[in-house]
mmCIF file of the C-alpha atoms, coordinates in Angstrom:
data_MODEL
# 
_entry.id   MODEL 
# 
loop_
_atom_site.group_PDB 
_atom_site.id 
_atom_site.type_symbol 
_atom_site.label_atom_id 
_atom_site.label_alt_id 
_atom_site.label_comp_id 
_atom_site.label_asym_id 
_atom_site.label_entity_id 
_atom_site.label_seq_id 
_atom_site.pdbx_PDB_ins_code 
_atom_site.Cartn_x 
_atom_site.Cartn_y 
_atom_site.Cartn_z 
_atom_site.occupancy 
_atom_site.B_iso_or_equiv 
_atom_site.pdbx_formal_charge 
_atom_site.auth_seq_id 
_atom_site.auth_comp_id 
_atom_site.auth_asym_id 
_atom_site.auth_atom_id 
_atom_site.pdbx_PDB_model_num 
ATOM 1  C CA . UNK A 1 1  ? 66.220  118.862 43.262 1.00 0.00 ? 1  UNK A CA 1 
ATOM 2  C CA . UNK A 1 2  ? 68.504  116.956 45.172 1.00 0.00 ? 2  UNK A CA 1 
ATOM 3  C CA . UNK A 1 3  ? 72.134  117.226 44.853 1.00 0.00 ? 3  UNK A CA 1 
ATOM 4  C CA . UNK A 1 4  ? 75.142  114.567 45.649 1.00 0.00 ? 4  UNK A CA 1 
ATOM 5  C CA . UNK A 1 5  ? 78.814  115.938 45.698 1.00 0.00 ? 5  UNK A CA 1 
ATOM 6  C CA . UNK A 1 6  ? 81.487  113.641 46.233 1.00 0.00 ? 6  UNK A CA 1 
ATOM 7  C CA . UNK A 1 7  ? 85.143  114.128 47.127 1.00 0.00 ? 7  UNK A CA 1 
ATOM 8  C CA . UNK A 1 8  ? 87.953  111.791 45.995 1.00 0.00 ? 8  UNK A CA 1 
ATOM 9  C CA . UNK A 1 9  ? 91.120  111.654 47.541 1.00 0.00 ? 9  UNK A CA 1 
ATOM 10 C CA . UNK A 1 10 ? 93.367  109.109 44.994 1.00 0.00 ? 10 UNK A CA 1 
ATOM 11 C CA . UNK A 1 11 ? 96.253  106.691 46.469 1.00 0.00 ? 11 UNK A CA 1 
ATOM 12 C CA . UNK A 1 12 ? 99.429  108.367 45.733 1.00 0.00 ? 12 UNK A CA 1 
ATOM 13 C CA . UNK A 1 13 ? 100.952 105.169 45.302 1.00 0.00 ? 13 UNK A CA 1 
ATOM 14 C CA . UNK A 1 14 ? 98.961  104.578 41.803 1.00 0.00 ? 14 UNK A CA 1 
ATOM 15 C CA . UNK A 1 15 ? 99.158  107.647 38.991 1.00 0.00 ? 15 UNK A CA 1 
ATOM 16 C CA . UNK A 1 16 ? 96.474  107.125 37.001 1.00 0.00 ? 16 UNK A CA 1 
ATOM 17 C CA . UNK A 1 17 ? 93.632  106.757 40.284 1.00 0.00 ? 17 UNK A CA 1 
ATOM 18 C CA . UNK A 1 18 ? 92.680  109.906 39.304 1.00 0.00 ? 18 UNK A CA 1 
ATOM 19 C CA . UNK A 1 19 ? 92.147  109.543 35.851 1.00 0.00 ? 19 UNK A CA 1 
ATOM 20 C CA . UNK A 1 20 ? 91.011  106.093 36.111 1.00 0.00 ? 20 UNK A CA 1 
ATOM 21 C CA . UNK A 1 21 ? 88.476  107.048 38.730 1.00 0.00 ? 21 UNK A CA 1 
ATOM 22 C CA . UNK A 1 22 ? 87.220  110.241 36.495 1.00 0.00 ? 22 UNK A CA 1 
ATOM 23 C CA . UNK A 1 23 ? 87.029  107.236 33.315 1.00 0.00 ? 23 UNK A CA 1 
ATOM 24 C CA . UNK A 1 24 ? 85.052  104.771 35.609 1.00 0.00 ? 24 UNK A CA 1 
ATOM 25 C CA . UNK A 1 25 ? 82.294  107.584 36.974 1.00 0.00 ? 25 UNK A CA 1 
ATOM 26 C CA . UNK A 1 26 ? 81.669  108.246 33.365 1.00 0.00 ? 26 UNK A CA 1 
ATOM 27 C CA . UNK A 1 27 ? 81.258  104.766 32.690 1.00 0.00 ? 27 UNK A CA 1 
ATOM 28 C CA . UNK A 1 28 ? 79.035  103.828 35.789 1.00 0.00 ? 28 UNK A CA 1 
ATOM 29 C CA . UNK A 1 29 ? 77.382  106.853 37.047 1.00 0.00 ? 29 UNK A CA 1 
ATOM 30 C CA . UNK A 1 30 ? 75.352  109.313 34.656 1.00 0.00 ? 30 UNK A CA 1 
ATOM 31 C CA . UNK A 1 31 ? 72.838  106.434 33.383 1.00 0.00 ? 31 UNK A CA 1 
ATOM 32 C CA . UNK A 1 32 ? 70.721  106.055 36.086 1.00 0.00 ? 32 UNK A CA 1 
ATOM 33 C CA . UNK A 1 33 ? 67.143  107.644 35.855 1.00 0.00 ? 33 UNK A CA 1 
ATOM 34 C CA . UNK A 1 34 ? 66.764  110.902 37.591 1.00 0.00 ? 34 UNK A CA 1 
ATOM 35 C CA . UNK A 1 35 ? 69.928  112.374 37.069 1.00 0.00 ? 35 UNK A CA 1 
ATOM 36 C CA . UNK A 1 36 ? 69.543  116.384 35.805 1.00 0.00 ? 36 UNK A CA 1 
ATOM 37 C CA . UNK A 1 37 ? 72.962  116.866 35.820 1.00 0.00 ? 37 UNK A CA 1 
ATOM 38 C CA . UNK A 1 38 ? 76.236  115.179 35.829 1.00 0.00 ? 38 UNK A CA 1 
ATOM 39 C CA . UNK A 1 39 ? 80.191  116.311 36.315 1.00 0.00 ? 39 UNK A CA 1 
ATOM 40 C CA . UNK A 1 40 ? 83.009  114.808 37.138 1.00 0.00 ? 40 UNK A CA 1 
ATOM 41 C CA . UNK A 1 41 ? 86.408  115.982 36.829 1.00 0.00 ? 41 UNK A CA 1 
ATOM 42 C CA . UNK A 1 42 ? 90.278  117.003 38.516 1.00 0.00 ? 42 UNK A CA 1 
ATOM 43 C CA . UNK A 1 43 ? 90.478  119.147 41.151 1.00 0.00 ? 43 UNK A CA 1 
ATOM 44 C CA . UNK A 1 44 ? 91.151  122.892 39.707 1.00 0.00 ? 44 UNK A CA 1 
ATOM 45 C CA . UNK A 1 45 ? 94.622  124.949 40.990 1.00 0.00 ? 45 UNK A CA 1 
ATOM 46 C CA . UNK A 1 46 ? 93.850  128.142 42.423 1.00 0.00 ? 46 UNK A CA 1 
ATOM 47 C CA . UNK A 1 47 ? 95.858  130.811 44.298 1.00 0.00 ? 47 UNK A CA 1 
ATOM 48 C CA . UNK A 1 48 ? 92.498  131.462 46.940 1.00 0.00 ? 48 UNK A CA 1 
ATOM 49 C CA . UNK A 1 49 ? 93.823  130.017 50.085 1.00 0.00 ? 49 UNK A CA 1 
ATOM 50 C CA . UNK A 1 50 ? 90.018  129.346 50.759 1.00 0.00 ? 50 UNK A CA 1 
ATOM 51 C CA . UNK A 1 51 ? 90.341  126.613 48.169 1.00 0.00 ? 51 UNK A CA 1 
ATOM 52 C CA . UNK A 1 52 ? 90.865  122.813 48.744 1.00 0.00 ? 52 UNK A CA 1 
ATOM 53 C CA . UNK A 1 53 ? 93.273  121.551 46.915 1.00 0.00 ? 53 UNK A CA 1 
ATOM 54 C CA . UNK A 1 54 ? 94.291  118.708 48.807 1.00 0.00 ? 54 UNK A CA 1 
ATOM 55 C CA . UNK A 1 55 ? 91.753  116.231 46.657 1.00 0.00 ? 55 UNK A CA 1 
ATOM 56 C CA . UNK A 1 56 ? 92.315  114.692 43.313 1.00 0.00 ? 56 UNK A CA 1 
ATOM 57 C CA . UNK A 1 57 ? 88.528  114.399 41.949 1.00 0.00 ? 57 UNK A CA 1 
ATOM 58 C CA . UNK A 1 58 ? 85.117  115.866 42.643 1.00 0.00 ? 58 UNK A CA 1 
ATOM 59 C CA . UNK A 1 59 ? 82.034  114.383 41.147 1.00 0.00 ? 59 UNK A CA 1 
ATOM 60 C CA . UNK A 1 60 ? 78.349  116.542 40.972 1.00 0.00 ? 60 UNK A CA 1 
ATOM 61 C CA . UNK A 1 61 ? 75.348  114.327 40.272 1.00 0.00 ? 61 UNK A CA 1 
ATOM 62 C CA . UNK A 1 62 ? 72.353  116.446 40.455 1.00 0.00 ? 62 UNK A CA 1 
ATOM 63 C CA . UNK A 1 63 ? 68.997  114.642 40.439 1.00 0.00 ? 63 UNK A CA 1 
ATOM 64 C CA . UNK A 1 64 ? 65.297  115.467 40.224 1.00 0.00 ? 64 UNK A CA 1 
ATOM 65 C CA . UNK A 1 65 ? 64.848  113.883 43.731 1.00 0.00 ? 65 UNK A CA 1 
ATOM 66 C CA . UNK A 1 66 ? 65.666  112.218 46.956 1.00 0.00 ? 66 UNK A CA 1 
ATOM 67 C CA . UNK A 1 67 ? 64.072  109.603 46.029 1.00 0.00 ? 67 UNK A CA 1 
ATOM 68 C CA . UNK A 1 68 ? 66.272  109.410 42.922 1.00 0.00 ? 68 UNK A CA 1 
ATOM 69 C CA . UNK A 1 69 ? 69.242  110.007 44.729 1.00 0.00 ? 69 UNK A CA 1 
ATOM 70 C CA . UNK A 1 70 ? 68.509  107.027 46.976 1.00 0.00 ? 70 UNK A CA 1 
ATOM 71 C CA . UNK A 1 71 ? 67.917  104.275 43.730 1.00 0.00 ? 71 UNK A CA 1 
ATOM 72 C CA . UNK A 1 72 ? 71.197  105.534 42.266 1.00 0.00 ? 72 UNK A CA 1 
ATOM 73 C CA . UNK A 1 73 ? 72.714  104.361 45.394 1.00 0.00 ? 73 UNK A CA 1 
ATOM 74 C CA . UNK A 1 74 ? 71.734  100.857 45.167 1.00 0.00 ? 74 UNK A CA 1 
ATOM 75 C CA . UNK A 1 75 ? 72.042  100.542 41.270 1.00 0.00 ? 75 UNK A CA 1 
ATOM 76 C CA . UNK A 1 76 ? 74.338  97.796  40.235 1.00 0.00 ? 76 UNK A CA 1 
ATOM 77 C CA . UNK A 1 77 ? 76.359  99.930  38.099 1.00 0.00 ? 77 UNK A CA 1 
ATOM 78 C CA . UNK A 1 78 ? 77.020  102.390 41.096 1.00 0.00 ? 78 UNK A CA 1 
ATOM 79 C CA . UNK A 1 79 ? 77.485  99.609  42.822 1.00 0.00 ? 79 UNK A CA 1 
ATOM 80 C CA . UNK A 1 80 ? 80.033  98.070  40.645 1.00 0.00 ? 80 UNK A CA 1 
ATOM 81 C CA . UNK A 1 81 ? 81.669  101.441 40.291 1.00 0.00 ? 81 UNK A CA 1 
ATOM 82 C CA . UNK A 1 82 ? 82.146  101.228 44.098 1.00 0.00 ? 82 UNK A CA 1 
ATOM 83 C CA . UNK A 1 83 ? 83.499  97.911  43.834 1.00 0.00 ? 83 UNK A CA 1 
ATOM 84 C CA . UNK A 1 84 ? 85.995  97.943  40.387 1.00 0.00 ? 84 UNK A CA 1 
ATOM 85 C CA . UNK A 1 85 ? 86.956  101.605 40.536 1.00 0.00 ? 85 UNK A CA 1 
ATOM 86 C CA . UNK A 1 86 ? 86.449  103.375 43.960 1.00 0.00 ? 86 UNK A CA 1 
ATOM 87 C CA . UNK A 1 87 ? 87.924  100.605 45.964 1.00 0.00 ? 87 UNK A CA 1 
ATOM 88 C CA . UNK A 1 88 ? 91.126  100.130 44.502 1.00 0.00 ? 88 UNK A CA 1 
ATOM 89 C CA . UNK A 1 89 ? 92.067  103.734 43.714 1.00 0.00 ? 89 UNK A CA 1 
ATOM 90 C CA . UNK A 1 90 ? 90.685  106.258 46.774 1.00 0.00 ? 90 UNK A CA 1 
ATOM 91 C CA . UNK A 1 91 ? 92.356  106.215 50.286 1.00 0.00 ? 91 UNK A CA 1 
ATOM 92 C CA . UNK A 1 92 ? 89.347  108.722 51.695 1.00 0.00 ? 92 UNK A CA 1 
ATOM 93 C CA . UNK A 1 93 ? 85.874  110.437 50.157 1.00 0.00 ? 93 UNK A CA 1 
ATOM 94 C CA . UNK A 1 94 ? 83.602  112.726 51.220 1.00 0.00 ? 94 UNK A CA 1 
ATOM 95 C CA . UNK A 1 95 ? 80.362  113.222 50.464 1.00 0.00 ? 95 UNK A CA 1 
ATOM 96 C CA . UNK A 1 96 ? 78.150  116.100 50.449 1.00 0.00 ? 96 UNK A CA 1 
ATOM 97 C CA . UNK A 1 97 ? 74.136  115.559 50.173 1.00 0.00 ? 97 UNK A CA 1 
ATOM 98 C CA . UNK A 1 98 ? 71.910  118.729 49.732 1.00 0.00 ? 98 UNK A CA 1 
ATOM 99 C CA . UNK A 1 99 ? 68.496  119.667 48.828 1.00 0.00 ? 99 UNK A CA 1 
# 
């Protein structure tokens, strides 16, 4: 298994980002082949000062492989989720590959 977190931080200056960017990953990103397991959502309040809380969205795309992982990356719908939905809403992202 391979697994590809992602970290969203939204432009203050537009409301919705957040919600528009959760609406867009559904649309673009759990329909490629390879994918085990797929979540997006808001970032979670909690009172743990070990907690982030300083982001807006997380998204969790397990696949079956690296390999998988990599093709997902070039798909066009990924890449027009880049393009249409990432662009225009996030100021930053971080992402977090694991095996």
């Amino acid at each position: 298994m391979f697994s590809h977190v992602v970290i969203f931080w939204t432009d203050p200056a537009k409301p919705k980002a957040a919600d528009e960017l959760v609406a867009g990953a559904k649309k673009y990103l759990n329909k490629q082949p390879g994918i085990l397991h797929f979540h997006v959502g808001k970032m979670a309040t909690s009172p743990r000062p070990v907690v982030d809380q300083s982001y807006q969205v997380a998204l969790n795309i397990v696949f079956d492989s690296k390999a998988s992982q990599d093709s997902y990356q070039n798909d066009p719908l990924h890449i027009e989720f880049v393009e249409s939905v990432f662009k225009p809403n996030c100021q930053k992202v971080l992402v977090y590959d694991f095996e």
